[in-house]
N, C-alpha and C positions, 0 to 999 in steps of 0.2 A: 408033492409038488416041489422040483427045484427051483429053487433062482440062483440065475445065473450072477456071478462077478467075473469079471477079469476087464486086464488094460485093452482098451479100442487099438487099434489099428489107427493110420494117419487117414484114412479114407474113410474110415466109421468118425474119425473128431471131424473132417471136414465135412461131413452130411448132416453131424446131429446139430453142427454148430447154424444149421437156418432153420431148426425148430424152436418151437416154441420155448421161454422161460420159465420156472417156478417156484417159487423163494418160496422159505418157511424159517420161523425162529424156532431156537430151542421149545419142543415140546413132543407129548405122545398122544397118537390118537389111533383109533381101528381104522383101516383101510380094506375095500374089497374090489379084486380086479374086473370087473363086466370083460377087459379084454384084455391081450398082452398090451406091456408098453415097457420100450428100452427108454432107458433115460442114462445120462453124460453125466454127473458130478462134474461140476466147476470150482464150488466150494460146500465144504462144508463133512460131518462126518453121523453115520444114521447107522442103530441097531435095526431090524425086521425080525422080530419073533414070528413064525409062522405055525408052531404048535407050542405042546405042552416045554419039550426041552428042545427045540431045535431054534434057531437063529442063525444070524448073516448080518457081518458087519461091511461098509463100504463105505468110502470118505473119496475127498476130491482126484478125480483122473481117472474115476473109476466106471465102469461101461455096465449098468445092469440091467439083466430082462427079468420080469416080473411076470411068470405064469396067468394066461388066464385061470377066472374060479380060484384065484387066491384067497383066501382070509388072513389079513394080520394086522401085528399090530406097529406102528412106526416108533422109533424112540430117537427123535432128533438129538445130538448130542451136541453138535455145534450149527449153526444157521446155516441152511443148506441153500443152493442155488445151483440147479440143474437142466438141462436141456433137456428137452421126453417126447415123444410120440409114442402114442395108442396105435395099434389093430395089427 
């Protein structure tokens, strides 16, 4: 399963920016996707381990879709604050 990273477009920051917010402090915890969901980094800077050696790092300004049927794990590094839709 990949996830995706790269920088949004001016028309991807202008749509993600009337979804919903999500703040989280520093910490790690299991995550599993029921569905996809891109989400905006505004702030903040997050590891995703998704197997044994593979990982994806992303930090503020950064545009990520998250596969459905993911399994992983989150490793906040700095207090995140993002924008995200599901489906």
């Amino acid at each position: 399963m990949n996830i995706i990273v790269r920088k949004p477009t001016d028309r991807e920051i202008a749509g993600m920016k009337t979804k919903p917010v999500w703040t989280c402090e520093v910490s790690t915890f299991d995550w599993d996707y029921d569905e996809m969901e891109i989400c905006l980094l505004i702030e903040g800077e997050v590891v995703v381990k998704y197997s044994a050696n593979e990982s994806v790092s992303f930090a503020a300004g950064d545009l990520v879709v998250f596969p459905k049927g993911l399994s992983c794990v989150w490793q906040v590094k700095k207090p995140v604050r993002k924008y995200y839709m599901f489906g």
